[in-house]
N, C-alpha and C positions, 0 to 999 in steps of 0.2 A: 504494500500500500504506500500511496506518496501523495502529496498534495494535490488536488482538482486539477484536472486539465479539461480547455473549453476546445470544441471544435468546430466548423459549420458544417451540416449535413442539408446539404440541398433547400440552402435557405436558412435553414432554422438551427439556432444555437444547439449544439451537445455539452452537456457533463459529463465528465469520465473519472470514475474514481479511482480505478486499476489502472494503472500506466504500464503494466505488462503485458495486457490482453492486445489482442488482434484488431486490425481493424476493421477485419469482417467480426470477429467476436462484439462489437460494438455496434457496427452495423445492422444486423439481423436481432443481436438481444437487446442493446438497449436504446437503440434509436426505432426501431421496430422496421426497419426497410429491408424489405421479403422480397425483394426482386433481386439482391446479389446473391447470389447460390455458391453452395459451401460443394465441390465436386473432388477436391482433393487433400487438403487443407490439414500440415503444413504445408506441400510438398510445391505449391506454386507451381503448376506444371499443365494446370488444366483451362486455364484463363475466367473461368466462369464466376470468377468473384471482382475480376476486372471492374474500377468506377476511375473517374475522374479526378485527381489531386491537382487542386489550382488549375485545371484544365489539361494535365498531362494525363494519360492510363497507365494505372497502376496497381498492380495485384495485391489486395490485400488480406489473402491469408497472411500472408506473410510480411505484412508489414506492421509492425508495433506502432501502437496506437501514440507511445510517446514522440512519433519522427511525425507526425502532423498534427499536434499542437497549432494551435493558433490558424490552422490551413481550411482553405475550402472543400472538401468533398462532394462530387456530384456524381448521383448514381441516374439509371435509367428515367427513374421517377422524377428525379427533379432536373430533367432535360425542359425546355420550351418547348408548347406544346404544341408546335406547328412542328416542331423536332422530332416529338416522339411520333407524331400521329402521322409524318413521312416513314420514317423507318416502320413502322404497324405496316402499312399501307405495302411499303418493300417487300418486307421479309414475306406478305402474304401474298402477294402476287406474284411472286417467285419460286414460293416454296422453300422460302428459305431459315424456316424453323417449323420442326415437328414436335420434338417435344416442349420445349422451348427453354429447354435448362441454358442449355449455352449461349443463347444469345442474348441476352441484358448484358455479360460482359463482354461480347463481339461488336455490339455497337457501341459501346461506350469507346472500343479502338477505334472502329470506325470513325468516332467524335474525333478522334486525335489526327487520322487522317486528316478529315477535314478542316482540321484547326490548320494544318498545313498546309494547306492550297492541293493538296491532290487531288485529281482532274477524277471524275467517276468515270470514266474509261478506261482508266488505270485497271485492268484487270490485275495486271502482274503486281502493284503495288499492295490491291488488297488481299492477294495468295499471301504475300511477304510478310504482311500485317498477321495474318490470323499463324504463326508462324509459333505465336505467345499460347496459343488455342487449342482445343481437340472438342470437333463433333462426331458424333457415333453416328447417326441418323440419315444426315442427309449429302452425305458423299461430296460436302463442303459447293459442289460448282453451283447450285439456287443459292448459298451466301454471296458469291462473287456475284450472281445476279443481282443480289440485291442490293450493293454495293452500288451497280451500277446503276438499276431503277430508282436509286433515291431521288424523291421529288419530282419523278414525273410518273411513280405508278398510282393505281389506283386499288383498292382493296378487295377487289371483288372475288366470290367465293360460290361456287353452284349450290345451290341445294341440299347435293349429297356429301359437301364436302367434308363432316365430321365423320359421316357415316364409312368413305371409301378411307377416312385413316384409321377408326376404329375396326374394321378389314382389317389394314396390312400389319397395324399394333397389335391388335388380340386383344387389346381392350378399350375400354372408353377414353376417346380422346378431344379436349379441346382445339379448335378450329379458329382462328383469325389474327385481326393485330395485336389484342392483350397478350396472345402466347410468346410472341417474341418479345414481348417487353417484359415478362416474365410475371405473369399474372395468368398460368395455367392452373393452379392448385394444387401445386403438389402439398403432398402427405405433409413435410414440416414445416411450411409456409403458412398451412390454417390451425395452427396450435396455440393453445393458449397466453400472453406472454406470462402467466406465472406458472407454467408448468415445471417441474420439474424434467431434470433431463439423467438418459442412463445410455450409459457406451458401456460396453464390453471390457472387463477388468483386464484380460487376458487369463485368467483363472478360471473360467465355466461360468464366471459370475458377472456380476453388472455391478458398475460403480455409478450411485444415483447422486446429484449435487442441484443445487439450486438453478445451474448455469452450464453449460458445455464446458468451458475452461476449466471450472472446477473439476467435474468431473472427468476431464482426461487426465490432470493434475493427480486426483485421487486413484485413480487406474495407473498411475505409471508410465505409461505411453512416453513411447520411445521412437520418436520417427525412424522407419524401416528405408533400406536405400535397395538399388539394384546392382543386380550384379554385373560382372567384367565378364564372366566364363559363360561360355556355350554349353550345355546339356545336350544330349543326344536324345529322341525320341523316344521314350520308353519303354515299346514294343519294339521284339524281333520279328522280322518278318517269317510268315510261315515257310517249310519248305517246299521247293517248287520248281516248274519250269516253266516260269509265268513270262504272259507276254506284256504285260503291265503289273507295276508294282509301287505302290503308294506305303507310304510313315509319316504319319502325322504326329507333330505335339502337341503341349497341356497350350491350348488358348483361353484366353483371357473373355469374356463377353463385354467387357471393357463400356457397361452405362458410365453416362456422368452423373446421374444424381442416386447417390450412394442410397442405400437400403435405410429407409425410415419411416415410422408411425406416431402416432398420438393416441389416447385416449383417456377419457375420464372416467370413476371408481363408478364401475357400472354399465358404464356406458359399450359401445360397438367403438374398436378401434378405426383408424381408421387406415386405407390400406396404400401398402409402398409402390400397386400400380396407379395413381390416382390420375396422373398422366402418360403416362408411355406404357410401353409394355414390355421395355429392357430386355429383348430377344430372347425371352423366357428363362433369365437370371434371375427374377426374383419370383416365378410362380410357386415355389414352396419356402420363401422368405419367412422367417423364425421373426420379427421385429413384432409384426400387429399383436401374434398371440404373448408375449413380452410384453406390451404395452399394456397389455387389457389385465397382464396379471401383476407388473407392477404397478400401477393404477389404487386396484383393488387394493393391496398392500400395504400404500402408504396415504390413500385417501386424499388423493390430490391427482390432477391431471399428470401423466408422465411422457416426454418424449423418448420414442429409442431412436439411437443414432448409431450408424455404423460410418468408421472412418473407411477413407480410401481401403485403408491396409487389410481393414476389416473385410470390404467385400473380395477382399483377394485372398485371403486365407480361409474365409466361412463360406465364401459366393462358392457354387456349382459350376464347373469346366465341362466345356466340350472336350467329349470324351477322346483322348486317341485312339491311333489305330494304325493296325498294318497287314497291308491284303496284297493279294497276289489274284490277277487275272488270266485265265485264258483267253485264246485267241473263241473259244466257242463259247463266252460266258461264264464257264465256270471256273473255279476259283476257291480259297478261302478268306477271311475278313475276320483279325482277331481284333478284338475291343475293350476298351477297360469294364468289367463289371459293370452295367448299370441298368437299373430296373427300365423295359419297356423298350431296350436299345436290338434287341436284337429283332424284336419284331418290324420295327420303325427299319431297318435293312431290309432282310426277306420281301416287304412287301414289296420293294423299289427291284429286288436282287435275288431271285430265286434261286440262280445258281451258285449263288456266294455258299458256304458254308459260314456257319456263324459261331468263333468262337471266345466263347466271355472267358476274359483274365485277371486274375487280381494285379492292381498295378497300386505301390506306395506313392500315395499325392494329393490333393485337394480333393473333394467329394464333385462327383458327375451327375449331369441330369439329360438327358431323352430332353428336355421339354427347350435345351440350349438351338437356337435355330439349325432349323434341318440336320439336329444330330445324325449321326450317323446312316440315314437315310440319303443324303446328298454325295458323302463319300464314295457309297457303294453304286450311285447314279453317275455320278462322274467317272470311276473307273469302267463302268458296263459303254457309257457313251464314247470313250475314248478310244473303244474296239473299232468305231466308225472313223469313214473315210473326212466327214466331215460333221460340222456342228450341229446337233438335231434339235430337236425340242424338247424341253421337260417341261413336266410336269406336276405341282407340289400336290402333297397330301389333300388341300383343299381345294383343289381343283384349277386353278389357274397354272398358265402356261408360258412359257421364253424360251427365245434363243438369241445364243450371244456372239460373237464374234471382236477377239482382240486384234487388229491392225498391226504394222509393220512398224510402225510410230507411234505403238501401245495404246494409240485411242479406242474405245470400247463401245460398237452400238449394238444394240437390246432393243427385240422386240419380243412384246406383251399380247395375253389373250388372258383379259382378267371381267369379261363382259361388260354390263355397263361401266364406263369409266367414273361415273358418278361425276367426279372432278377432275380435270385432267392435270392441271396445277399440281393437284397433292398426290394424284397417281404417279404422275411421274415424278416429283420430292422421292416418294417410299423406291421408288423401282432404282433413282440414280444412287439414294442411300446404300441399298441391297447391292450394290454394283459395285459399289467404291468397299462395302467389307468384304464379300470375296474377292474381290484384288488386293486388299490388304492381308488378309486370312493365306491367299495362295503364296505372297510373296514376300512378307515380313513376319509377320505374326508369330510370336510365342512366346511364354514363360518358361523362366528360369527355374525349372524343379529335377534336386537330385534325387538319387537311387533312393534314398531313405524316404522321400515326400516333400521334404523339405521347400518350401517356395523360396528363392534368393531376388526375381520380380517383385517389388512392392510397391511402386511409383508407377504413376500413370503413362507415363512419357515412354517404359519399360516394355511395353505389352507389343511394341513395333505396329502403334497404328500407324496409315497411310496418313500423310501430312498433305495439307491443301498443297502446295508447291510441286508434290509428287503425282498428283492425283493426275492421270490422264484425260482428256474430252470425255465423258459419257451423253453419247446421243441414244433416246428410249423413243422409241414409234410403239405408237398404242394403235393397237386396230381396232376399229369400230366396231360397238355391238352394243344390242339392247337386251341383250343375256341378261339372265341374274347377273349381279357383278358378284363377283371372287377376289379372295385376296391371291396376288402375284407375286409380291417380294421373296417368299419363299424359293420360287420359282426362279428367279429372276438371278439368285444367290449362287442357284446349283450350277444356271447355265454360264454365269459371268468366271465361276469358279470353273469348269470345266474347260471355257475358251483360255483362261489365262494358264490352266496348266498345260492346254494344248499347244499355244504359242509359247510358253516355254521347253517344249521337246519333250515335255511327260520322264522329267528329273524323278527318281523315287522321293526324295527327302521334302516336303513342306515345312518352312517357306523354301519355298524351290532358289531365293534370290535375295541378296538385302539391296532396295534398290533407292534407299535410302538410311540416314544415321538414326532413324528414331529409335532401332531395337537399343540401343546402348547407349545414346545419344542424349 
C-alpha cells in the first residue's frame, strides 16, 4: 500500500489505492470498464487489453498502474462517438469481429495508426500494427478490411445474421457494432462489481479474494514462460507400407477469452460460452459448476477465472495422432485415448483401423474442432489426384485449393447463406487455422506430460503479416443453411498439406517466428 494515486479514465477522474496493481486490474475492477478484456495477463502477448495512454496504445496487463499517475487513459468507451460508431459500423461490415474479444484492443491500435497520418489503404501498415495482437476467429484479412472501410462503411446486417454465426459457433452469438466494441456479454463482463473472485491455487483448490490480484497473490502464481526445445510428436507411427503417413502434435485451441463464470448463492451460473463457442475448448469447462458451488459456500456472488496458463494446463487438446494410409484406403490411425474419438474417425474413414493409446499430456476432447475426424478425411482425400470436397458432420460442404504464392480460395455449400458478411468472416476464420494448425502449430509437451508452452505467443498461431489472401465463393442456395466452417477446416487443411508435398511430420513448416518467437 502507498499513498492515493489519481488517474483519468476516459474523462472521468480514478483513485487508486494499490500502486502495484495492473492497469487493467484497475481498469475492469475499479473503474468498472468491461470492454478491455483480460486474454493473457501477465504475459502481454495477446493485445486484447490494449487502451490508449495520453493517446499512445498501450498494453496494460502489464503495465503498473504506478507508471501513469497523473496520465490520461482512453479505452474503446471513451472514444468520440462519431469514432466509435465508424469503427461498429467497420468491423460489421467487414466481418471483422466474431466474437468480439479482440477487438476493443485492435482499435484502440488502430486509434494510434491514425493518430499518425496512416493513409486506410495502408493495408500492409495495419498487418504490421496488429503484429502486438492475436485473433482466433476470423483469419485477421475482415480486420485489414476494416481498417480500410473506416468511415465510409455502413453497418448493415441480413436478417439471419446472428443466426448463420450461431451455425458456425455452436452456440449463441451476438451480431453487430456493440461486439466489436466489446459489448458482446461475455461471462465476466456481466458480474457483479462486488463479487468475489476464485483462480485456481494450483493445488486442486481455488484461492477466493475480494479482487483478482489478491487472489493470484494468495494462489502463488508464478508466470509460466515457453520453451527453447522442440518435442517430437508423441505417437509412433504404426507399422507399415503406407502410401501416406501423417504425426501430429498436442495443439493448443488457443480462444482469447480464457475460461470464466459468475454466479450468485443460489442462483444459475452463468456460462463460459456466452459469446463464442471456443472450437469446442470449453464444452465441458469445470468454471460454471465452480461458481455455483463457491457461491453457495460463501454466500456472496463468486467469479471463476482461469488464467492464460490455466487454460493451457486444464483446457482439452486436440488429440494427436499417427496413421498410415494405403494406396486402396486402408490403413491404421492411432490416437491419444479419448472418449467418442474413434467413432468421430470411422464415420469419415472406414478403412482406417482405429487404435486408442495412452499418451502422458494434457487431457483431450472429441468435441476440439473436427477432432480427429478431419485427420482421417485428409489422409483418405490425399489418395486423390486432386482437391475434392468435404464434407463436415453437419452437413455442409468445401473445397480448397493453396496456390503457388500460398494464397488460399475456398468454396462453400452451406445452403442458405443467411449472411454473407459473417459466412464468409467464419469460412476465412476456418481457413487461416488450418493453415496455421498445418504449418506452425504446436505445444511444447514432454515424455512425462509435462507442458513447457505456457504463453500465448507459444502455440505458433499464424500472424496477420503471414496470413496468405483467402478468397471464399459461397454458392447460392435456399437450402436449409448448414454450418460450413467445419468443412471448410478439413478442406483448407488438406490443400495446404497437399501443397506442401504430404511431409509426414505437422507442422509440416515454421513459416514464420511465432512458434518461439
Amino acid at each position: 500500500m502507498s499513498e492515493p494515486l489519481e488517474l483519468t479514465v476516459d474523462g472521468v477522474p480514478v483513485t487508486v489505492l494499490d500502486d502495484s496493481a495492473t492497469l487493467l486490474d484497475v481498469l475492469r475492477d475499479v473503474a468498472g470498464v468491461r470492454s478491455v478484456k483480460d486474454g493473457c495477463s501477465p504475459q502481454g502477448q495477446c493485445g486484447c487489453c490494449t487502451v490508449l495512454v495520453d493517446g499512445q496504445p498501450r498494453v496494460s496487463c502489464v503495465t503498473p498502474v504506478r507508471r501513469v499517475r497523473g496520465r490520461s487513459v482512453t479505452t474503446v468507451d471513451g472514444l468520440p462517438d462519431d469514432v466509435s460508431a465508424a469503427w461498429g459500423a467497420a468491423f460489421t461490415a467487414t466481418g471483422g469481429s466474431q466474437c468480439g474479444f479482440c477487438t476493443p484492443g485492435i482499435i484502440c491500435r488502430f486509434e494510434g495508426l491514425r493518430a499518425k497520418g496512416v493513409p486506410h489503404d495502408d493495408r500492409e501498415a495495419a498487418s504490421s500494427a496488429l503484429l502486438a495482437h492475436l485473433c482466433r476467429c476470423t483469419g485477421w484479412q475482415p480486420i485489414v478490411d476494416a481498417w480500410v472501410a473506416f468511415g465510409t462503411a455502413e453497418p448493415t446486417l441480413a436478417e439471419g445474421a446472428a443466426a448463420r454465426a450461431a451455425l458456425e459457433s455452436g452456440s449463441p452469438q451476438a451480431v453487430g457494432p456493440h461486439v466489436a466494441l466489446g459489448r458482446g456479454g461475455f461471462a465476466d463482463d456481466t458480474a457483479p462489481a462486488d463479487a468475489l473472485v476464485a483462480v485456481p491455487d494450483g493445488d486442486d483448490g481455488w484461492a477466493v479474494a475480494e479482487s483478482r490480484a489478491e487472489a493470484l497473490r494468495i494462489a502463488g502464481k508464478v508466470q509460466g514462460r515457453r520453451t527453447t526445445a522442440d518435442f517430437a510428436p508423441p505417437i509412433e507411427l504404426p507399422p507399415g507400407d503406407w502410401h501416406r503417413a501423417l504425426r501430429t502434435s498436442w495443439v493448443e485451441p488457443g480462444y482469447l477469452e480464457t475460461d470464466a463464470a459468475w454466479c450468485a448463492p443460489g442462483g444459475e451460473p452463468t456460462s463460459p460460452l456466452e459469446n463464442g463457442g471456443a472450437f469446442g475448448g470449453k464444452v465441458t469447462s469445470e468454471v460454471s459448476a465452480v461458481a455455483r458451488r463457491l457461491a453457495d459456500e460463501h454466500g456472496r456472488p463468486v467469479r471463476v477465472l482461469y488464467s492464460r496458463e490455466d487454460t493451457v494446463r486444464r483446457g482439452p487438446k486436440r488429440p494427436p495422432i499417427a496413421a498410415g494410409i494405403r494406396r486402396d484406403g486402408t490403413g491404421t490411425i492411432r490416437v491419444a485415448r479419448t472418449q467418442g474419438i474413434a467413432d468421430a474417425i470411422r464415420a469419415v474413414a472406414p478403412g482406417l483401423t482405429v487404435e486408442e493409446v495412452d499418451v502422458a499430456g494434457p487431457p483431450t476432447s472429441a468435441d476440439i474442432r473436427g477432432a480427429g475426424w478431419v485427420e482421417a478425411a485428409v489422409l483418405v482425400a490425399s489418395l486423390a489426384d486432386e482437391p475434392g470436397w468435404f464434407t463436415a458432420p453437419g452437413g455442409g460442404s468445401a473445397r480448397a485449393a493453396v496456390a503457388a504464392d500460398g494464397s488460399v480460395s475456398v468454396t462453400v455449400r452451406g445452403g442458405d447463406p443467411l449472411d454473407e458478411t459473417v459466412l464468409r468472416s467464419y469460412c476465412t476464420g476456418a481457413a487461416h487455422m488450418a493453415l496455421s494448425w498445418v504449418t506452425s502449430e504446436s505445444l511444447g509437451v514432454d515424455e512425462g506430460g509435462e507442458i513447457h508452452d505456457l504463453t500465448v505467443r507459444s502455440f505458433g498461431i499464424l500472424r496477420a503479416v503471414d496470413t496468405p489472401p483467402i478468397q471464399v465463393t459461397i454458392e447460392p442456395s435456399a437450402d436449409t443453411p448448414v454450418a460450413v466452417g467445419d468443412a471448410v477446416f478439413a478442406a483448407v487443411a488438406e490443400a495446404a498439406w497437399r501443397a506442401a508435398g504430404h511431409p509426414t511430420l505437422w507442422p509440416v513448416a515454421a513459416v514464420s517466428d511465432t512458434r518461439h518467437g
